[in-house]
MDTraj code that builds the backbone (N, CA, C; nanometers):
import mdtraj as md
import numpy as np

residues = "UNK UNK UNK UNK UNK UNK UNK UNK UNK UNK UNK UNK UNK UNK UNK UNK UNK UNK UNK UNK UNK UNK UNK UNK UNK UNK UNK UNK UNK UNK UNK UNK UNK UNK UNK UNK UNK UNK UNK UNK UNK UNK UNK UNK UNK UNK UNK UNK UNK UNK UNK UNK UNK UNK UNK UNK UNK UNK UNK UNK UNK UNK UNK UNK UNK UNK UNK UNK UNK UNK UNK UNK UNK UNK UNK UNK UNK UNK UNK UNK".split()
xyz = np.array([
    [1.4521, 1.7135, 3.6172],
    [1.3998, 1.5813, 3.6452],
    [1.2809, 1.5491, 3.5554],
    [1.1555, 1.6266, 3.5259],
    [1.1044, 1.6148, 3.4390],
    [1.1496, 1.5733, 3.2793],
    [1.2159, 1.6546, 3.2542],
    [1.2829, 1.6036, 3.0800],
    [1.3106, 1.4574, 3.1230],
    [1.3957, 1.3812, 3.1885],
    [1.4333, 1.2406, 3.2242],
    [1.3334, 1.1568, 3.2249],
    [1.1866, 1.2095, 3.3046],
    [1.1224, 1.1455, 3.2908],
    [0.9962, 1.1733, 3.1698],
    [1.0501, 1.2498, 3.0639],
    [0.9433, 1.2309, 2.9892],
    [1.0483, 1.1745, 2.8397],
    [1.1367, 1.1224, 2.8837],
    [1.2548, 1.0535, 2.7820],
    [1.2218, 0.9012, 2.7996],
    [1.2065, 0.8884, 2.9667],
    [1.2022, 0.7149, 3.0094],
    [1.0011, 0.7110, 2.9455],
    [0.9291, 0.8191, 2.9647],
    [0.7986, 0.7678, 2.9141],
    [0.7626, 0.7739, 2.7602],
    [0.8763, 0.8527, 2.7026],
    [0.8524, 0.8122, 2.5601],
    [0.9201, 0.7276, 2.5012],
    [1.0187, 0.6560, 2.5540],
    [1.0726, 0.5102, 2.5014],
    [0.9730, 0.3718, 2.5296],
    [0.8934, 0.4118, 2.7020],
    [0.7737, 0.3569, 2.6923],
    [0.6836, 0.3569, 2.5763],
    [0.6298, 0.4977, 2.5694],
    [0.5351, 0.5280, 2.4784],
    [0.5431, 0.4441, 2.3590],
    [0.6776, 0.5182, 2.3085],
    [0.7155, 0.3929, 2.1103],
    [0.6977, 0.3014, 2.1727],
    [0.7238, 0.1989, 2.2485],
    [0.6549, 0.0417, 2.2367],
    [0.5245, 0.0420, 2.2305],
    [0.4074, 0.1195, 2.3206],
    [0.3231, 0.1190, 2.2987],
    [0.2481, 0.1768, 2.1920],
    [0.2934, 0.3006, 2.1003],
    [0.2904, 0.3392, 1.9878],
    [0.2934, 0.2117, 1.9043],
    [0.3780, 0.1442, 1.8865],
    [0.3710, 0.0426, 1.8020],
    [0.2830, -0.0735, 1.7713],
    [0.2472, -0.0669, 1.9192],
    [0.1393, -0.2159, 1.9718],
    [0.0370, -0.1335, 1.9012],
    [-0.0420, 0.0080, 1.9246],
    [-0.1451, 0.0294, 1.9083],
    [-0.1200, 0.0991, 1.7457],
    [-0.0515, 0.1221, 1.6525],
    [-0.0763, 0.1439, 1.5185],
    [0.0261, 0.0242, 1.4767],
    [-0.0438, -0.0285, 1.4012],
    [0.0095, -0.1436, 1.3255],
    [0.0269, -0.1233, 1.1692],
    [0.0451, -0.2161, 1.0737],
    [0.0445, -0.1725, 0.9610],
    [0.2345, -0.1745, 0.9431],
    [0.2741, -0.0483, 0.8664],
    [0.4264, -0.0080, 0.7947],
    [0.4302, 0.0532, 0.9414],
    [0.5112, -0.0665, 1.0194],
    [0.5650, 0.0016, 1.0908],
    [0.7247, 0.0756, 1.0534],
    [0.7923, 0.1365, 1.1680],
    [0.9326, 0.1751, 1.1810],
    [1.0082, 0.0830, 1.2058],
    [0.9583, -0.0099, 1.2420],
    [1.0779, -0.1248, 1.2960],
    [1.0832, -0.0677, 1.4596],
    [1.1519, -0.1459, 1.5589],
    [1.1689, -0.1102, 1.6659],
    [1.2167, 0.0160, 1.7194],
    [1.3655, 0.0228, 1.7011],
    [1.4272, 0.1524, 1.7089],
    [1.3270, 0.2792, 1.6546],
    [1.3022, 0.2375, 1.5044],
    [1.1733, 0.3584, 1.4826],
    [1.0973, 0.4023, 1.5490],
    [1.0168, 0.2842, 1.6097],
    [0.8921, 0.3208, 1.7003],
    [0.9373, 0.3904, 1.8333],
    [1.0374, 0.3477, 1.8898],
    [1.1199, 0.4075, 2.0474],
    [1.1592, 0.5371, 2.0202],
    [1.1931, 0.5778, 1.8851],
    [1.2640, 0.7350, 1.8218],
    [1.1273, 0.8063, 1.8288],
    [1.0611, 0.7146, 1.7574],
    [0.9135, 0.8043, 1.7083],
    [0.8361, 0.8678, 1.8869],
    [0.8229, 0.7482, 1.9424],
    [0.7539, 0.7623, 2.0747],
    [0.8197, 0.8699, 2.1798],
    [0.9480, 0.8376, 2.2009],
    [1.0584, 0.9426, 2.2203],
    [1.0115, 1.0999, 2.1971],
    [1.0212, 1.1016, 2.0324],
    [1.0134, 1.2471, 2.0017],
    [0.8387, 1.2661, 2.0110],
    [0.7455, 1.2123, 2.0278],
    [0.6693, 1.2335, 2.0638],
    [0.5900, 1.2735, 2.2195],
    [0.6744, 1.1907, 2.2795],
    [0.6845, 1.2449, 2.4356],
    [0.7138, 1.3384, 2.4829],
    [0.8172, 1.3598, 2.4150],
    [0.8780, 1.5412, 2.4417],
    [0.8101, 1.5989, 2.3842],
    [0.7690, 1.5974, 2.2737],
    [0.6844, 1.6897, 2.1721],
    [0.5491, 1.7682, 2.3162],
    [0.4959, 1.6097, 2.3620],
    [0.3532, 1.6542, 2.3909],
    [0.3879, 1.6642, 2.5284],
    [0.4750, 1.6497, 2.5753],
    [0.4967, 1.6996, 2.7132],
    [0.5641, 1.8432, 2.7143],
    [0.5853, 1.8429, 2.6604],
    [0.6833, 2.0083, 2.6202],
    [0.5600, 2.1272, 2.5944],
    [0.4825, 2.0815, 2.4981],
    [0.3615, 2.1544, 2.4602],
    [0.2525, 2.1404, 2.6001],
    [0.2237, 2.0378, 2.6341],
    [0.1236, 2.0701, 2.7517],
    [0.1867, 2.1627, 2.8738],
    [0.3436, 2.1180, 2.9212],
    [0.3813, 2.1963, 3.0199],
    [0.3536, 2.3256, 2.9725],
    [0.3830, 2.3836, 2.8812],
    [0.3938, 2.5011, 2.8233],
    [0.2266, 2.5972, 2.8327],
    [0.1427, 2.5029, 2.8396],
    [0.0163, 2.5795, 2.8671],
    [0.0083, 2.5469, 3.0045],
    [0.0775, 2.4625, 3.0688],
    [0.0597, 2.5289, 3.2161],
    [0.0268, 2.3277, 3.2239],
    [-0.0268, 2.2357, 3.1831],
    [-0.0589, 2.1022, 3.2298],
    [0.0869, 2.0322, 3.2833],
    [0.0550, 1.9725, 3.4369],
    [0.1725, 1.8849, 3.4856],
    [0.1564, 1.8120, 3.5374],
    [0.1399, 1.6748, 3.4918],
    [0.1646, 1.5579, 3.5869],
    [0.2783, 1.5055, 3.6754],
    [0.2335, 1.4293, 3.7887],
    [0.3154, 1.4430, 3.8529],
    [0.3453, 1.2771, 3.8263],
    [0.3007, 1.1688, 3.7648],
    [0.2948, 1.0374, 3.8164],
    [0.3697, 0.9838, 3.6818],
    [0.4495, 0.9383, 3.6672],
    [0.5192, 0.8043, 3.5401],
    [0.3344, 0.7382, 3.4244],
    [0.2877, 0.7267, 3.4978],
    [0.1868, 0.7067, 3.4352],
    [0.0960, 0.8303, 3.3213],
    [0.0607, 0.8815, 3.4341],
    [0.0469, 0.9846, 3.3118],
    [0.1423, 1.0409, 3.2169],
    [0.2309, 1.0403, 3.2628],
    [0.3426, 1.1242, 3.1226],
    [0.3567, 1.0030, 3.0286],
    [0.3265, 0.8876, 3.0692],
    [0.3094, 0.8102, 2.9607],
    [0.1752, 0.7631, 2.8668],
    [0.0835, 0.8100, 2.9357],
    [-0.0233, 0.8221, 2.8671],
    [-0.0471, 0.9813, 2.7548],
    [0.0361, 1.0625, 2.8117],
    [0.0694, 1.1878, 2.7315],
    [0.1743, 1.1484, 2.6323],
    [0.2469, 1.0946, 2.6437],
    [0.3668, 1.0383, 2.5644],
    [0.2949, 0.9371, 2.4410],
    [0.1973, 0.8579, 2.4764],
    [0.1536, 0.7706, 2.4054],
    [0.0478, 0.8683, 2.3144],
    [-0.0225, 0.9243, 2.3293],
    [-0.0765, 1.0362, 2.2357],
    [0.0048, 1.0989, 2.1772],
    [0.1182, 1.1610, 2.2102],
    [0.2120, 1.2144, 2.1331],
    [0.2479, 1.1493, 2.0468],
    [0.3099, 1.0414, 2.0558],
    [0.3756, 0.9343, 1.9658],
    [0.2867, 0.9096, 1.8856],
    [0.1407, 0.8640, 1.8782],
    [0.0234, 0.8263, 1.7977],
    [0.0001, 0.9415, 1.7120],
    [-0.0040, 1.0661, 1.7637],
    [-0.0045, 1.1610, 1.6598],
    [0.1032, 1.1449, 1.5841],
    [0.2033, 1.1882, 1.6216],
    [0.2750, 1.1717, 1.5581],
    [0.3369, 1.0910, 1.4384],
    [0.3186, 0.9741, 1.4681],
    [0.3337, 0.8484, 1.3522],
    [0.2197, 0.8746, 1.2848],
    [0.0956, 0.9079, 1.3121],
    [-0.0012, 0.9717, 1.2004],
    [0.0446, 1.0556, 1.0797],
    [0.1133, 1.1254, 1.1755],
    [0.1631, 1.2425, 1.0627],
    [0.2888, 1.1763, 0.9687],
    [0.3696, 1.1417, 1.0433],
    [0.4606, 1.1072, 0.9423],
    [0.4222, 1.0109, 0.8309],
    [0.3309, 0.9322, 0.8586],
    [0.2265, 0.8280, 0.7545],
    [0.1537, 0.8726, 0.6800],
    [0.0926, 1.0128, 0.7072],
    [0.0337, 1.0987, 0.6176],
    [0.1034, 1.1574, 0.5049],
    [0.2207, 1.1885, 0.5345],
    [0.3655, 1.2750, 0.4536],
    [0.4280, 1.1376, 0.3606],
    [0.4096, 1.0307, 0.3928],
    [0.4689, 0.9446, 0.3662],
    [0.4193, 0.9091, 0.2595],
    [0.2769, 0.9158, 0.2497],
    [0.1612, 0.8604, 0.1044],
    [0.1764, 0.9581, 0.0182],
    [0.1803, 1.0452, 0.0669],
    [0.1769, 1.1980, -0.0635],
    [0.2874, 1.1972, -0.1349],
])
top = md.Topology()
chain = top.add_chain()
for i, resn in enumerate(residues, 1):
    res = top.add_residue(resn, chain, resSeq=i)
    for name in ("N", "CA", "C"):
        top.add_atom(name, md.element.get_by_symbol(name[0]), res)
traj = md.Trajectory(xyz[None], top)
């Protein structure tokens, strides 16, 4: 049940990923992929040291950091 809900908070997340880095974006789908794999990313990694929310909210506020890193990075790789 967790994975499900950290899939529905990182499709959240990419919209909000998008609202909050502007610029070259991905386009839509990009940003929902990006936010996506960022949700899992940082929910996968926090469960893993032991952090668990229990509320839609927070996994989307974890999701939305994920995703923000994330599109960092790929924007970083992207200039070089």
């Amino acid at each position: 049940m967790n994975f499900i809900t950290w899939i529905i908070s990182g499709i959240i997340a990419g919209w909000l990923t998008g609202l909050i880095i502007r610029g070259r974006g991905f386009g839509i789908k990009g940003d929902l992929i990006v936010g996506l794999l960022g949700g899992l990313v940082a929910g996968a990694l926090l469960s893993f040291i032991g952090h668990i929310t229990f509320h839609v909210l927070g996994n989307v506020i974890i999701a939305v950091v994920g995703g923000v890193i994330l599109v960092a990075i790929i924007r970083f790789f992207r200039r070089n």
